[in-house]
C-alpha positions as CSV (number, residue, x, y, z in Angstrom):
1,X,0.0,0.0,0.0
2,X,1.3,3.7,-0.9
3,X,2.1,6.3,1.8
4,X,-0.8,9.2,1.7
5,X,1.1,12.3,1.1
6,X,-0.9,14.3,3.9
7,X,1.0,16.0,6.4
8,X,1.1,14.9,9.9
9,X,-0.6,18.5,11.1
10,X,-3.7,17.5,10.2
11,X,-3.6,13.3,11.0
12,X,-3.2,14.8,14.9
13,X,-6.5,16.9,14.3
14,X,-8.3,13.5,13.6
15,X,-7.3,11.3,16.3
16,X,-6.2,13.7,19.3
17,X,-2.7,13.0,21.1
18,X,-3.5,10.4,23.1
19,X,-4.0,6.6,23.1
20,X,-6.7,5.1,21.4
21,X,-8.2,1.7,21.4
22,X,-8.3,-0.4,18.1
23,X,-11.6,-0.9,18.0
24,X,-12.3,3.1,18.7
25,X,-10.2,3.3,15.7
26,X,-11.6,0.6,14.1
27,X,-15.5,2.2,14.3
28,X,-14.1,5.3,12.4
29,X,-12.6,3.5,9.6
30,X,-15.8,1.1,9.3
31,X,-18.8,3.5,10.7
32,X,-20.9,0.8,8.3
33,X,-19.9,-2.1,10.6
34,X,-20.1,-3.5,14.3
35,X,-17.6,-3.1,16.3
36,X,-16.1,-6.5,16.0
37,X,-16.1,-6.6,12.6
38,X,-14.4,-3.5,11.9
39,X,-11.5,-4.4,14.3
40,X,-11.1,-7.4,12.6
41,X,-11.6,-5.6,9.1
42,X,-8.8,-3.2,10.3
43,X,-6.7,-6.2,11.0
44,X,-6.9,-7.8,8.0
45,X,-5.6,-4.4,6.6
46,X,-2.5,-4.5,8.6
47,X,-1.8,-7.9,8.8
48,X,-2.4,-7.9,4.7
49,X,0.1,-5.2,3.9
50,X,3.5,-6.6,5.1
51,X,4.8,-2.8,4.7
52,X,2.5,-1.6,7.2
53,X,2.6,-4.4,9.5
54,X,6.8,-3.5,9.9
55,X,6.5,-0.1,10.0
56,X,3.7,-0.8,12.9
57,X,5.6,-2.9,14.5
58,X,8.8,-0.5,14.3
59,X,6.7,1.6,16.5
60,X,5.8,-0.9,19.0
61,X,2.8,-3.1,17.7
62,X,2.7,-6.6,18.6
63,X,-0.1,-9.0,17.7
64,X,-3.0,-9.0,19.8
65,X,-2.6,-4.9,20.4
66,X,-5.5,-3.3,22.0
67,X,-4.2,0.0,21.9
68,X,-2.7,2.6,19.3
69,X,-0.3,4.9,20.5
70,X,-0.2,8.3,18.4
71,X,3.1,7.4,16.9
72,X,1.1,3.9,15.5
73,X,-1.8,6.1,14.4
74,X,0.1,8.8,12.2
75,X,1.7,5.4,10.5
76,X,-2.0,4.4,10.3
77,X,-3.5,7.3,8.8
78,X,0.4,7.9,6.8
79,X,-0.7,4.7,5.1
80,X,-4.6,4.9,5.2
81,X,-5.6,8.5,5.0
82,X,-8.4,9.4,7.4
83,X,-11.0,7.9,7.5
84,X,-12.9,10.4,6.1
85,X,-11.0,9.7,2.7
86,X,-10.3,5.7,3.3
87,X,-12.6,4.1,0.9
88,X,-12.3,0.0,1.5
């Protein structure tokens, strides 16, 4: 998957400097979806794109992660857009 060109600026105004849960992340990327199924939709992302997965897991993420630190989400949205522009 290609790196989205958008600076980081306004991938912090999307998902504040804190934390975040994957499946709080999850809901955003898949409003259509439970829950459940967008966390595992969101999986299936990372654990699909090998590039993603290792630049993830440069920056901490280990399999079975609950939570996104802000450093995981601006690789997230670097390689996903928002999701406001992610499009499945």
């Amino acid at each position: 998957m290609k790196l989205n060109s958008r600076n980081t600026s306004s991938r912090e105004e999307v998902f504040p400097f804190r934390v975040h849960r994957v499946k709080e992340v999850a809901v955003r990327y898949f409003p259509h979806l439970t829950p459940n199924s967008g966390t595992r939709a969101l999986r299936r992302i990372i654990y699909g794109d090998q590039e993603l997965l290792c630049t993830l897991r440069e920056h901490g993420y280990a399999s079975g992660q609950r939570s996104f630190t802000p450093a995981m989400l601006n690789v997230l949205t670097a390689y996903l857009g928002t999701p406001e522009e992610f499009s499945p």
